[in-house]
Structures are given as C-alpha cells and as structure tokens.
C-alpha positions as CSV (number, residue, x, y, z in Angstrom):
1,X,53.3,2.6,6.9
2,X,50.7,3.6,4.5
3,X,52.0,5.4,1.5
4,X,51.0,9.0,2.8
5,X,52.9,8.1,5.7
6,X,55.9,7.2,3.0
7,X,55.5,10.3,1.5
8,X,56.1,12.1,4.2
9,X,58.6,10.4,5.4
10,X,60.4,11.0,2.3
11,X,59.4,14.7,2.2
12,X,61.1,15.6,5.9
13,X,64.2,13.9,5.0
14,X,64.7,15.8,1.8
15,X,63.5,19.1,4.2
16,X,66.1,18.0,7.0
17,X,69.3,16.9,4.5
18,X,68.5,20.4,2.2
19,X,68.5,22.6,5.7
20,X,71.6,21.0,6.2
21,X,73.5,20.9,3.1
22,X,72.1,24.3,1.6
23,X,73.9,26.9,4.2
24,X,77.2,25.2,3.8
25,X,76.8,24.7,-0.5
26,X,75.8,28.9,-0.3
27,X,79.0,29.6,1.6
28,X,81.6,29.0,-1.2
29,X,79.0,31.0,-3.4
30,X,78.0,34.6,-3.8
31,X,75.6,36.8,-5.7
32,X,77.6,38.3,-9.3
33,X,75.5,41.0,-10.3
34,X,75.5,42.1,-13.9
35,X,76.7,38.3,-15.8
36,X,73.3,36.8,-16.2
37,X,71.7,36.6,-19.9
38,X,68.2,37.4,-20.3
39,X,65.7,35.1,-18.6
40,X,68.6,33.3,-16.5
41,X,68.9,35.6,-13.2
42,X,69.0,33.6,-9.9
43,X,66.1,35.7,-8.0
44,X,65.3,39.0,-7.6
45,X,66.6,42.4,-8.8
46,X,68.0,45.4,-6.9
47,X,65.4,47.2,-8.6
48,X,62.2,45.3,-7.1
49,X,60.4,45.1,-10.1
50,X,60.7,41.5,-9.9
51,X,61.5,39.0,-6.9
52,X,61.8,35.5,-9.1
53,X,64.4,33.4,-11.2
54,X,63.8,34.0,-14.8
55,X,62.4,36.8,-14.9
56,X,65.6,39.5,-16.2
57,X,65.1,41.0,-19.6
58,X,67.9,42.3,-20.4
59,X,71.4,40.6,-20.7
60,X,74.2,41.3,-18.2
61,X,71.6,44.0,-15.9
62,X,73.8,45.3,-13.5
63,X,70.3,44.6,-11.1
64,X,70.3,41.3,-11.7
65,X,72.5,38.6,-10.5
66,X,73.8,34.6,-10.3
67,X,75.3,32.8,-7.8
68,X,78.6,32.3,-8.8
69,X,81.7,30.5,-6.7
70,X,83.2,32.9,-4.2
71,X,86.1,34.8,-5.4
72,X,85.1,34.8,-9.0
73,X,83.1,37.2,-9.8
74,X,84.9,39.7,-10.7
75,X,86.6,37.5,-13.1
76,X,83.5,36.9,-14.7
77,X,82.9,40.5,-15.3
78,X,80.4,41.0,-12.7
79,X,80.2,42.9,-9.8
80,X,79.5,42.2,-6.5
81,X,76.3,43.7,-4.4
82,X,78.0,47.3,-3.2
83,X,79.0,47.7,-6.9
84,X,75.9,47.0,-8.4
85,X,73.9,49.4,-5.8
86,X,76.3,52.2,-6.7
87,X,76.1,51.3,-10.4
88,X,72.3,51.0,-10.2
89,X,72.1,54.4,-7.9
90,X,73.7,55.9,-10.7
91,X,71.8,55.0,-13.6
92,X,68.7,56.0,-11.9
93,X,69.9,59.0,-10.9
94,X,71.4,59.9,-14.7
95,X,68.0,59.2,-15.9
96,X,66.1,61.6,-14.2
C-alpha cells in the first residue's frame, strides 16, 4: 500500500467510526439557545445572518445556541428551540 493508499485508508475509517458514533453522541445532547458567550456559538443562528461556529456577537443571544447534555438546558439558563423562536419572534416584532 502506497501511502495515498494509507491515507485513505485512514480517512474512511475515521468517515465510517464518526457516521457511527456521531448520531448516538448527538442523542444525549440538544441545542441551548441563549447560554453561549460571544464568539463561542455551536453553528448557526435562528436569525440567518450567520450559519457557522464562532461567529455570535453578542453574549447569551437568544438566536444563538450550544449543544448542551439533554435535560439541562434549562438549568443553564437557556432555552430550548420553541422558546428561542417565540423569544426571537418577539424581539423582532417589538423592534419594528
């Protein structure tokens, strides 16, 4: 096996064991919306203005969101998705 060959070897099994272990790690975790800190959101935003990790500006956004183990969020002083859509909803709706 040249080292290509290796390499891609390597690269499917880290593919195959990821497919694998990433469904069952995301069930015992959920989305908390409105706990991140500036720059430490998961992905994107309810809003749509951005669709990356990083990328919040402002801490605890009630559009932006961390994966957080299920059954704490709340805990944490976040929210949960419907929340955080109603919350959102409401803020863009008092601003206009």
């Amino acid at each position: 096996m040249d080292h290509k060959q290796k390499l891609a070897a390597a690269a499917l099994a880290v593919a195959l064991t990821t497919s694998v272990i990433a469904p069952v790690h995301a069930a015992s975790k959920e989305k908390c919306y409105g706990i991140s800190a500036a720059g430490q959101n998961d992905c994107g935003n309810l809003a749509g203005t951005h669709s990356c990790a990083g990328q919040s500006t402002v801490d605890n956004d009630p559009g932006e969101w961390k994966l957080v183990a299920k059954g704490t969020c709340e805990s944490l002083g976040g929210m949960l998705k419907a929340e955080a859509k109603r919350k959102y909803q409401q803020e863009k709706a008092n601003k206009h």
